[in-house]
Wavefront OBJ file of the C-alpha trace (Angstrom):
o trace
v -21.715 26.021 -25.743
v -19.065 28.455 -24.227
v -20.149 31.953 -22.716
v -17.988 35.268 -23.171
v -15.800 35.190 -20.042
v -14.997 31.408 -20.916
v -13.961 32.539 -24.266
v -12.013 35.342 -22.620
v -10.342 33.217 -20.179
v -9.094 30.619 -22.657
v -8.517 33.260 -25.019
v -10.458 32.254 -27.772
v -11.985 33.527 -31.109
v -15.912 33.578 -30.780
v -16.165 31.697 -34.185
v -14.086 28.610 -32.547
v -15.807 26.005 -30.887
v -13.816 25.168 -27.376
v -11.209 22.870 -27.954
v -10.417 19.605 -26.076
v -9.271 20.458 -22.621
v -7.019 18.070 -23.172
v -4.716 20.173 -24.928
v -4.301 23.170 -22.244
v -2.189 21.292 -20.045
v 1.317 21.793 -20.292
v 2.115 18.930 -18.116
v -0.304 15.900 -19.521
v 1.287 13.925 -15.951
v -0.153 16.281 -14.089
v -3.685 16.156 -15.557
v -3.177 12.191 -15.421
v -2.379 12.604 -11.728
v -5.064 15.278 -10.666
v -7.710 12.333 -12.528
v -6.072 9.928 -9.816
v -6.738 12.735 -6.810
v -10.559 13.007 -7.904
v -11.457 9.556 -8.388
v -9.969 9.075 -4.496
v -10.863 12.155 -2.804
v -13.760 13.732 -5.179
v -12.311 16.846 -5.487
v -8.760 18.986 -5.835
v -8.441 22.273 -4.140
v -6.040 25.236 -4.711
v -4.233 23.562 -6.934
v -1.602 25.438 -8.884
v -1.502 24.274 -12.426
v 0.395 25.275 -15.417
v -1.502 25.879 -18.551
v -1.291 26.148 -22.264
v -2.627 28.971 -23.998
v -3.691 27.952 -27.880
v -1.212 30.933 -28.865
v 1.796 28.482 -27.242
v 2.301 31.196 -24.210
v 1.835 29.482 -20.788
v 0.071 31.280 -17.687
v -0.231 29.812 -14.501
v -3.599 29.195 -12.623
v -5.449 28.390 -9.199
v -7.816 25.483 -9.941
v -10.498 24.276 -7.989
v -12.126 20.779 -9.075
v -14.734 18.701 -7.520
v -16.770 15.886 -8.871
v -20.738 16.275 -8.880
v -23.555 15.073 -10.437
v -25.566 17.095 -13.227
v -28.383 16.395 -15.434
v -28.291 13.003 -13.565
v -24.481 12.825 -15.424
v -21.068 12.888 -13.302
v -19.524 15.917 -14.160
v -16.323 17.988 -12.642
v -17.362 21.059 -11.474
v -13.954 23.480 -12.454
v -12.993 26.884 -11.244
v -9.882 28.411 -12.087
v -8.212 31.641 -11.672
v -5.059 33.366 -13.274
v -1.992 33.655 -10.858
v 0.251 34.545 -13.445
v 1.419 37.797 -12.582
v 1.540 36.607 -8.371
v 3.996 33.853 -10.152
v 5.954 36.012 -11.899
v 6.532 37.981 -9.253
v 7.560 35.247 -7.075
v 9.970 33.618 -9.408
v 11.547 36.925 -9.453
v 11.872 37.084 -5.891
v 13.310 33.488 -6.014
v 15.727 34.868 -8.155
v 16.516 37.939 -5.918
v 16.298 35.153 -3.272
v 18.806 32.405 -4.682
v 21.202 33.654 -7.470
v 24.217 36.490 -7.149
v 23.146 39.352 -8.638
v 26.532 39.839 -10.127
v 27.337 36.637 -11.772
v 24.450 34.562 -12.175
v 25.911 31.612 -9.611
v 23.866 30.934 -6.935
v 24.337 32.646 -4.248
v 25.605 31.856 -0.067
v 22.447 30.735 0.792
v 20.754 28.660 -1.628
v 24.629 27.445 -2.589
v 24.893 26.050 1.277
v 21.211 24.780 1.029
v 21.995 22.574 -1.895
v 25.168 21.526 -0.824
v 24.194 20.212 2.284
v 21.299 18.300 0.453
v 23.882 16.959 -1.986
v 25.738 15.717 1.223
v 22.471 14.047 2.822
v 22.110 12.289 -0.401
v 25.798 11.490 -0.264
v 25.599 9.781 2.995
v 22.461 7.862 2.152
v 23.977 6.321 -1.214
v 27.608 5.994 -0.424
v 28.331 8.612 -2.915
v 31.568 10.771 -3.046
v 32.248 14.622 -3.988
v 34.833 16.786 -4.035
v 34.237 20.797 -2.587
v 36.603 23.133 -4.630
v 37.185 26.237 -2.673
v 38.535 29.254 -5.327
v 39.815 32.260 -4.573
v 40.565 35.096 -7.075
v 43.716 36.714 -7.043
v 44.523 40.432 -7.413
v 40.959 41.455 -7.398
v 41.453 44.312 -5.215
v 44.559 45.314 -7.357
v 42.169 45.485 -10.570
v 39.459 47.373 -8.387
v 42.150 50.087 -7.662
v 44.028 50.180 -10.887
v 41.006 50.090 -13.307
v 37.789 50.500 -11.188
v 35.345 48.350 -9.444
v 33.494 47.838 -13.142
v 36.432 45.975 -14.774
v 36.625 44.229 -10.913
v 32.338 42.895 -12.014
v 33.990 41.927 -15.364
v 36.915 39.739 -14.191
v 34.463 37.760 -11.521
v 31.710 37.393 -13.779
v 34.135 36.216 -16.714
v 35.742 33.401 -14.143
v 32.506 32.402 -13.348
v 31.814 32.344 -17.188
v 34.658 29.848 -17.758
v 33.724 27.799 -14.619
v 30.541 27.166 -15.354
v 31.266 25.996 -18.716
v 33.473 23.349 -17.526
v 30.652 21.925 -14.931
v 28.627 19.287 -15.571
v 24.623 19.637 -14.797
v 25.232 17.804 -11.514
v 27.918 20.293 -10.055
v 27.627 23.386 -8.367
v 28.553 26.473 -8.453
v 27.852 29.972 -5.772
v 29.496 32.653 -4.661
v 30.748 32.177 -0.812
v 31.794 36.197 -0.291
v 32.875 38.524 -2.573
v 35.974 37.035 -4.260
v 35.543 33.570 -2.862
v 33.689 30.743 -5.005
v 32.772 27.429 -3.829
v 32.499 24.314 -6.646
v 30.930 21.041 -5.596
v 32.078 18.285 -7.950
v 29.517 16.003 -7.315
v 29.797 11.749 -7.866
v 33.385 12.872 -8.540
v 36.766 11.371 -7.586
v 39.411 13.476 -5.998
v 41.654 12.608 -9.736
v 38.396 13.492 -11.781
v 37.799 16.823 -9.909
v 41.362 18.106 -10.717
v 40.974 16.763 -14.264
v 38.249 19.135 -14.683
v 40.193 21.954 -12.883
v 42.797 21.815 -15.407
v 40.656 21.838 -17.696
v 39.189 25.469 -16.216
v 42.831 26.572 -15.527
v 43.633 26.144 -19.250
v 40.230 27.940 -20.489
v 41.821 30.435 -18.130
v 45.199 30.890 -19.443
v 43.519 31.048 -22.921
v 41.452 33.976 -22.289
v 44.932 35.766 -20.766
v 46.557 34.687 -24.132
v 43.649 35.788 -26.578
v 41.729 38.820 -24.575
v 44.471 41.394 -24.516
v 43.538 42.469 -21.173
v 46.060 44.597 -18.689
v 45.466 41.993 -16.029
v 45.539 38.279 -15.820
v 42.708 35.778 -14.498
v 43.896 33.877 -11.881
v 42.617 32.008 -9.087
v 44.071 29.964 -6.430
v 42.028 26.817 -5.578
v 41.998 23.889 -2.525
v 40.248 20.324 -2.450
v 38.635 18.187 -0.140
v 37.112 15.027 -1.170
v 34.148 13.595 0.778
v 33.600 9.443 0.957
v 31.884 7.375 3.075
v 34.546 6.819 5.601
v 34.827 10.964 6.393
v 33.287 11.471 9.509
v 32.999 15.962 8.962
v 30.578 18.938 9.190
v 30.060 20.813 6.043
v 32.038 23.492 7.707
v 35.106 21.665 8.588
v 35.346 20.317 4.862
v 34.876 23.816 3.620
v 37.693 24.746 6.170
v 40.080 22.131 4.523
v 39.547 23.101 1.106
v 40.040 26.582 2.787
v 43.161 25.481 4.025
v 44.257 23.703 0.951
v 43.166 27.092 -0.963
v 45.577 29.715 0.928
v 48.341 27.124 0.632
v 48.493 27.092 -3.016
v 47.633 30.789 -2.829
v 50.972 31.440 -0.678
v 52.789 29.473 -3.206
v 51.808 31.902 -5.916
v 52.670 34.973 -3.907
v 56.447 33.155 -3.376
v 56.699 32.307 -6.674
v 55.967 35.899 -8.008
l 1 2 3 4 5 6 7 8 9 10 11 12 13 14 15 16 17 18 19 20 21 22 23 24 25 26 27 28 29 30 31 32 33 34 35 36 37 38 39 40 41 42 43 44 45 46 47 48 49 50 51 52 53 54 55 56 57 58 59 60 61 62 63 64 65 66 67 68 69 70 71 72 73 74 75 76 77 78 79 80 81 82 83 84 85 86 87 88 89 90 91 92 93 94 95 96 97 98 99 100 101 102 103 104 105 106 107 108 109 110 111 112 113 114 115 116 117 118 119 120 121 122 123 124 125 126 127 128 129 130 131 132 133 134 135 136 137 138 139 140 141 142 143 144 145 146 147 148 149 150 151 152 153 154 155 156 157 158 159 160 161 162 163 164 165 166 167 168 169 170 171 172 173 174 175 176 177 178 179 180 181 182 183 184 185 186 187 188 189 190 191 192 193 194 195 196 197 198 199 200 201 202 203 204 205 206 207 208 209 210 211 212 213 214 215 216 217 218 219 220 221 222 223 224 225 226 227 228 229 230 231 232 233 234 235 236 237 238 239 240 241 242 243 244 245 246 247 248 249 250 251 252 253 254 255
């Protein structure tokens, strides 16, 4: 027996019997686990839960669930109530919160927040990385010569290229506005400038292909953590900093 708002709420046809609850759960762990929670503490409260809709779309929900007795049967007594829109709204502010607005990197912030937990982790495991501080060149010259909107498209195409090199354990965010920081993480100091070259040439062939009146180019600088570095975050940043304007120089000599 299921009454009208029940039918609402799961959004149901009135000629369909209610399906297994089974199936609404998107994550069957989590049902599995939230079993585990009642049989030790008898009940589950404010728990936010992602469910299946029989249509395939997902909302999210507040549940409430406590174990009782009725009709002399044990029985979990369930409330629930739809947070989807609340969610939505605070994924977008997570959004707003952690990615550049411009490129789609992650931004200062979260990029700092997850590189100093990639660090943590570093130290804990004996793991190595290598921070990759870029630079691109001439972006003021493209902002002057042909606008601050063909400026957006040069930074967000570098980023394009990076990212497309990275593998799901790197990093990538924007440290100010033409300055990019790549963590290649469990990576060698040989391996991370294998996979710069292999950016720098993805580089050079969008200059040969795009037909654009200005180059991409960046100018780049490498430090490589191990266990035996004994540095802040900022003073490795600093090196690759260092590292960075060096090479940068070099191109302004060479030119």
């Amino acid at each position: 027996m299921i009454n009208q708002k029940a039918i609402d709420f799961f959004r149901l046809s009135t000629k369909k019997l209610l399906p297994n609850l089974n199936t609404f759960y998107k994550n069957k762990e989590e049902r599995l686990s939230i079993i585990e929670r009642l049989k030790k503490e008898g009940s589950a409260e404010n728990y936010t839960l992602k469910l299946q809709n029989q249509d395939g779309s997902a909302r999210w929900v507040l549940v409430n669930y406590k174990l009782i007795d009725y009709m002399e049967k044990p029985c979990i007594l369930a409330g629930l109530a739809d947070i989807t829109d609340i969610k939505r709204k605070e994924e977008e502010l997570m959004r707003h919160a952690s990615f550049d607005m411009l490129t789609g990197a992650f931004n200062r912030r979260r990029g700092m927040e997850l590189l100093e937990n990639r660090y943590q982790m570093a130290k804990v495991n004996h793991q190595e990385f290598v921070i990759c501080f870029v630079d691109v060149n001439n972006l003021k010259i493209v902002n002057d010569q042909f606008g601050h909107h063909e400026g957006d498209k040069l930074v967000n195409t570098i980023c394009n290229i990076i990212n497309q090199q990275l593998d799901e354990k790197d990093i990538l965010f924007r440290y100010g506005g033409d300055e990019f920081i790549i963590v290649f993480y469990e990576k060698s100091m040989e391996l991370a400038e294998r996979y710069w070259k292999q950016i720098h040439k993805k580089m050079n062939e969008f200059n040969m292909t795009a037909a654009k009146p200005y180059q991409l180019s960046v100018s780049h600088g490498l430090f490589h953590y191990h266990s035996g570095v004994h540095l802040t975050l900022d003073e490795m940043i600093n090196s690759a900093d260092k590292e960075m304007y060096i090479e940068k120089n070099r191109v302004k000599s060479f030119r």
